[in-house]
ROTOR-204950 format. One record per residue (C-alpha): residue in three letters; x, y, z negated; residue number from 0. Coordinates in Angstrom, 1 decimal. Layout:
<node residu="ALA" px="X" py="Y" pz="Z" num="NUM"/>
...
REM end
This chain:
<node residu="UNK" px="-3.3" py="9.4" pz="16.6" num="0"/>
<node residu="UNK" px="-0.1" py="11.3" pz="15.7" num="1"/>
<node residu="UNK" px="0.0" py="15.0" pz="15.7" num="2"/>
<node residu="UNK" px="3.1" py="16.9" pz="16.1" num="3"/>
<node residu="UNK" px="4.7" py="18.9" pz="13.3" num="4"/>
<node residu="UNK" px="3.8" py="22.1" pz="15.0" num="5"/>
<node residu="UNK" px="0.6" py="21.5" pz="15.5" num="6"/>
<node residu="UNK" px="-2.4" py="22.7" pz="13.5" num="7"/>
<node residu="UNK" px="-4.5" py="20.5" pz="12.9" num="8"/>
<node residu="UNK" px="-8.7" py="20.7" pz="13.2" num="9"/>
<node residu="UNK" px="-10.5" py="19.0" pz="10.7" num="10"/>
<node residu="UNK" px="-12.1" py="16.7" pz="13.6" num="11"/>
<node residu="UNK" px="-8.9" py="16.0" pz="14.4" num="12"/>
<node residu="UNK" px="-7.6" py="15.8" pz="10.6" num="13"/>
<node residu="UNK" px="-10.7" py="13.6" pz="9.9" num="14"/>
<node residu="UNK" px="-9.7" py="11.1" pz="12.9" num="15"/>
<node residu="UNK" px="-6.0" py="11.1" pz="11.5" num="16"/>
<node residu="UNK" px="-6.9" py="9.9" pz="8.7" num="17"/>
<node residu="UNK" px="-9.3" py="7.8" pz="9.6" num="18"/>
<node residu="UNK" px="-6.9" py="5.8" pz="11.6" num="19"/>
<node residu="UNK" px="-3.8" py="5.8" pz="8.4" num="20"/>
<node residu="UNK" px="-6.7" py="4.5" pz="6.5" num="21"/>
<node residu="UNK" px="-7.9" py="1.5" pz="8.9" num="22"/>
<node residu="UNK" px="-3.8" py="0.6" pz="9.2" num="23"/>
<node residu="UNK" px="-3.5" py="1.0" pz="5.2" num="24"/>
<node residu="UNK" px="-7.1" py="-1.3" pz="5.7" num="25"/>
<node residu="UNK" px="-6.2" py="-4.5" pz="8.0" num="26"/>
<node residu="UNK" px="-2.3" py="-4.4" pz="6.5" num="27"/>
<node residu="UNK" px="-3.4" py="-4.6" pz="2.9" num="28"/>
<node residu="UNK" px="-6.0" py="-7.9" pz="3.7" num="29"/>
<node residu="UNK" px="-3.1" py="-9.1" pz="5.9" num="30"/>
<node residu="UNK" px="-1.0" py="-9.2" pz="2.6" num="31"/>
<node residu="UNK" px="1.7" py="-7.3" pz="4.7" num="32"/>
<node residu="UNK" px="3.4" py="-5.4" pz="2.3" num="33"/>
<node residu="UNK" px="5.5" py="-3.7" pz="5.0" num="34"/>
<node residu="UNK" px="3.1" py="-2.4" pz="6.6" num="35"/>
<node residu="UNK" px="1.0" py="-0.8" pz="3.5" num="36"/>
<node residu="UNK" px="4.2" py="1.0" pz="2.5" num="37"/>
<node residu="UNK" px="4.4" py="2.7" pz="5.9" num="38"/>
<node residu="UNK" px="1.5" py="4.5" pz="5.2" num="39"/>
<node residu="UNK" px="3.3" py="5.9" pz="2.5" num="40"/>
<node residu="UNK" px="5.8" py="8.8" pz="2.5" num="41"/>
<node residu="UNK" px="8.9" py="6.4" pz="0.9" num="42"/>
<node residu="UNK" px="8.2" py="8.6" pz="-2.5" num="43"/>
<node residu="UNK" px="4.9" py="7.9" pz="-2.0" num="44"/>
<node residu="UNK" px="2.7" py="7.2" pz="-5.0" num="45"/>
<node residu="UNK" px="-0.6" py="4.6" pz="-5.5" num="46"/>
<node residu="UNK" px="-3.0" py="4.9" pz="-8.0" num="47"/>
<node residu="UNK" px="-5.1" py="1.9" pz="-8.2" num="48"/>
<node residu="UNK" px="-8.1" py="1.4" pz="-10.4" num="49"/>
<node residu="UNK" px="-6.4" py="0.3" pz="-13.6" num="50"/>
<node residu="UNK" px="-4.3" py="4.3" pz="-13.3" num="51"/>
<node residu="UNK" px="-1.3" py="2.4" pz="-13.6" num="52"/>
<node residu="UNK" px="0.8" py="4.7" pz="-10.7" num="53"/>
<node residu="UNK" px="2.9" py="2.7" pz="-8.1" num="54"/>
<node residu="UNK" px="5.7" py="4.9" pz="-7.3" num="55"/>
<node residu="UNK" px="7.6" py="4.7" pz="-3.8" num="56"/>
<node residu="UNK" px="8.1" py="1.8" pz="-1.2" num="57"/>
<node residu="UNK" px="9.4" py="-0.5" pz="-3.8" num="58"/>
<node residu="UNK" px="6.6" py="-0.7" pz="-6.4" num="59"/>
<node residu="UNK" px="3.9" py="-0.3" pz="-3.4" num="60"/>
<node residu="UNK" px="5.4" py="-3.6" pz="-2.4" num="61"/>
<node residu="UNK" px="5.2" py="-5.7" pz="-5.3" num="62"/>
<node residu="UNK" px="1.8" py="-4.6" pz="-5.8" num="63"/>
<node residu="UNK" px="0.7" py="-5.6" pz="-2.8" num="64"/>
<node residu="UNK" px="2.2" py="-8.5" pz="-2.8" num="65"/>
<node residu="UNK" px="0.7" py="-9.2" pz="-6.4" num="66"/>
<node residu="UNK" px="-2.7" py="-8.7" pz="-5.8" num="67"/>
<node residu="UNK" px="-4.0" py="-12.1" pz="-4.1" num="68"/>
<node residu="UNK" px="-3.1" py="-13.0" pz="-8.1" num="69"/>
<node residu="UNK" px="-5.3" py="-10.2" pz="-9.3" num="70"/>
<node residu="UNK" px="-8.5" py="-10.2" pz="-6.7" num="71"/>
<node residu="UNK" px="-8.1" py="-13.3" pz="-5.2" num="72"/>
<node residu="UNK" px="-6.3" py="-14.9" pz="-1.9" num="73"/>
<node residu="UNK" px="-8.6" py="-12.8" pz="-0.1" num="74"/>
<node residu="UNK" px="-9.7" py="-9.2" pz="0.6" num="75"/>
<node residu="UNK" px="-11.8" py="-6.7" pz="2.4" num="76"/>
<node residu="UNK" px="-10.7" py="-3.1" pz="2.0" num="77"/>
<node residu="UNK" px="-13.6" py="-0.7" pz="4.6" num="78"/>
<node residu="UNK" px="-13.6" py="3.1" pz="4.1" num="79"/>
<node residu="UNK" px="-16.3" py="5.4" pz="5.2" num="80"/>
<node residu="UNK" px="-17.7" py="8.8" pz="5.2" num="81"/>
<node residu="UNK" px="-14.3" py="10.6" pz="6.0" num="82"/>
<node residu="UNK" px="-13.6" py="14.1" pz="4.8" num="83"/>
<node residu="UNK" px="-10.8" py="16.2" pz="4.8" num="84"/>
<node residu="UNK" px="-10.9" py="19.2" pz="2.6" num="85"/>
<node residu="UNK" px="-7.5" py="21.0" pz="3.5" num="86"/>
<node residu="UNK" px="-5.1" py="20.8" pz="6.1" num="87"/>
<node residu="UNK" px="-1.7" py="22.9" pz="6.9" num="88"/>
<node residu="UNK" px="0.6" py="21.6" pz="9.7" num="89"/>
<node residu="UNK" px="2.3" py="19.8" pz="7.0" num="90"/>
<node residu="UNK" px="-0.3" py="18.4" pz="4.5" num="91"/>
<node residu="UNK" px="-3.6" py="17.6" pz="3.9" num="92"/>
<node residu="UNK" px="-6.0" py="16.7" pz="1.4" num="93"/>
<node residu="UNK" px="-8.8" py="13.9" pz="1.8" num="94"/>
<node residu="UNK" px="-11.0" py="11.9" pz="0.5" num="95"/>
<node residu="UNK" px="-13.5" py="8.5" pz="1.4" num="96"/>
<node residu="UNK" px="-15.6" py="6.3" pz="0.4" num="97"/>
<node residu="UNK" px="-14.2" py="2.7" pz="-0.3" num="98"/>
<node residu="UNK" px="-15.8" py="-0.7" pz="-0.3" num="99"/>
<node residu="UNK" px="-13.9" py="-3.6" pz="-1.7" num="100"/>
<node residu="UNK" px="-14.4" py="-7.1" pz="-1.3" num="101"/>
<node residu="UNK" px="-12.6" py="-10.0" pz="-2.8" num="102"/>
<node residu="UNK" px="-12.8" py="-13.5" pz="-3.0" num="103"/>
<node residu="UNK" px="-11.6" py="-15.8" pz="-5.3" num="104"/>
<node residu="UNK" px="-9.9" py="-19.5" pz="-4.8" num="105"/>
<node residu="UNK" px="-13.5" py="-21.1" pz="-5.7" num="106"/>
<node residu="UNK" px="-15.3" py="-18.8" pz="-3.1" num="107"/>
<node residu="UNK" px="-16.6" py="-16.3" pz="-5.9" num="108"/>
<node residu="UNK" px="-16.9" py="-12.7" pz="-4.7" num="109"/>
<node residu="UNK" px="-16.9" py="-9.3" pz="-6.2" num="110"/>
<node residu="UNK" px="-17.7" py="-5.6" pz="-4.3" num="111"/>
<node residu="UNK" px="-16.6" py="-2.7" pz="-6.0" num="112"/>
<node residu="UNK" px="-17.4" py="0.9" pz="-4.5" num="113"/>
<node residu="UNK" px="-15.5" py="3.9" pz="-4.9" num="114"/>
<node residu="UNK" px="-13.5" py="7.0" pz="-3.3" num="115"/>
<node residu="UNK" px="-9.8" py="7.1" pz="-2.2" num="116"/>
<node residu="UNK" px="-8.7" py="10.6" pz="-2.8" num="117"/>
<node residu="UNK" px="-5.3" py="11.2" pz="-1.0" num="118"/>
<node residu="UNK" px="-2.5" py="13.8" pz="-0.1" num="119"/>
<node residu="UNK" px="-1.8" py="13.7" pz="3.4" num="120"/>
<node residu="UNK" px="2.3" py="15.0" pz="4.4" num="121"/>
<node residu="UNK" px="3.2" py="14.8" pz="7.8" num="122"/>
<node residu="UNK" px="6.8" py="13.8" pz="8.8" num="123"/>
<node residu="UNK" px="8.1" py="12.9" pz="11.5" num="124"/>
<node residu="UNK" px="6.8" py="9.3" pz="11.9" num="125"/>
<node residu="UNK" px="3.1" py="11.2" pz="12.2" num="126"/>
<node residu="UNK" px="0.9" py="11.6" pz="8.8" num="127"/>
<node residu="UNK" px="1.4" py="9.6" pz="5.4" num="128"/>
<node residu="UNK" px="0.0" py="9.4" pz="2.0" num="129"/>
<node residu="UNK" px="1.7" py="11.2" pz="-0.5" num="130"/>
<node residu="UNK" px="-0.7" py="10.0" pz="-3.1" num="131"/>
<node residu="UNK" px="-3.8" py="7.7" pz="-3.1" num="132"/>
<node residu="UNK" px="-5.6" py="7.4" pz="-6.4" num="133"/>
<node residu="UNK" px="-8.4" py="4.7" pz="-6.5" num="134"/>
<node residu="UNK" px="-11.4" py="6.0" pz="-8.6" num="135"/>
<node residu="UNK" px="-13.7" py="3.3" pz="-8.5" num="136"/>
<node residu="UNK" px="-17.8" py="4.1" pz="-9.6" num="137"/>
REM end
């Protein structure tokens, strides 16, 4: 769901937004498409994962995603729940989640983590984006 600039939003309808940048950020990032995870991203964009090391625009988002089968394994679950957006404008938006991450290594060994994504929302004209998603894992 993509509202327009001039729009302001609800937090129903914020909540929903984001819900559905987070399932696309979801199924692209356990489909290894790289692509795809940066356009979640504003192209200055900036992820934090759980090491704090920051992955700054399309670029580094990228190679990160690409690089992770090497760090979690060849394959991964990413599910976030519990949606809540905290402020919205018609041009940004703060939220946060609930993540569970599951990974799987060559040999078939797993490992869950929990934690929270806490994001900046911007909307542009593509419909809403991170700005910033930190990882703060429990």
């Amino acid at each position: 769901m993509t509202l327009p600039s001039t729009t302001l939003p609800s937090t129903t309808a914020m909540e929903s937004v984001a819900a559905g940048l987070c399932a696309r950020y979801n199924f692209a990032w356990d489909r290894l498409d790289a692509q795809a995870v940066s356009a979640c991203f504003t192209p200055d964009g900036v992820f934090v994962g759980a090491s704090g090391e920051p992955h700054r625009g399309t670029e580094e988002i990228e190679a990160f995603v690409r690089l992770s089968p090497s760090i979690f394994g060849p394959k991964m679950r990413h599910m976030t729940l519990t949606h809540m957006v905290e402020s919205a404008d018609e041009q940004t938006g703060t939220h946060t989640c609930y993540l569970i991450f599951v990974a799987w290594t060559e040999d078939g060994e797993r490992t869950i983590s929990t934690g929270v994504y806490e994001d900046t929302l911007q909307n542009t004209p593509d419909g809403w984006r991170f700005r910033k998603r930190v990882v703060r894992l429990d």
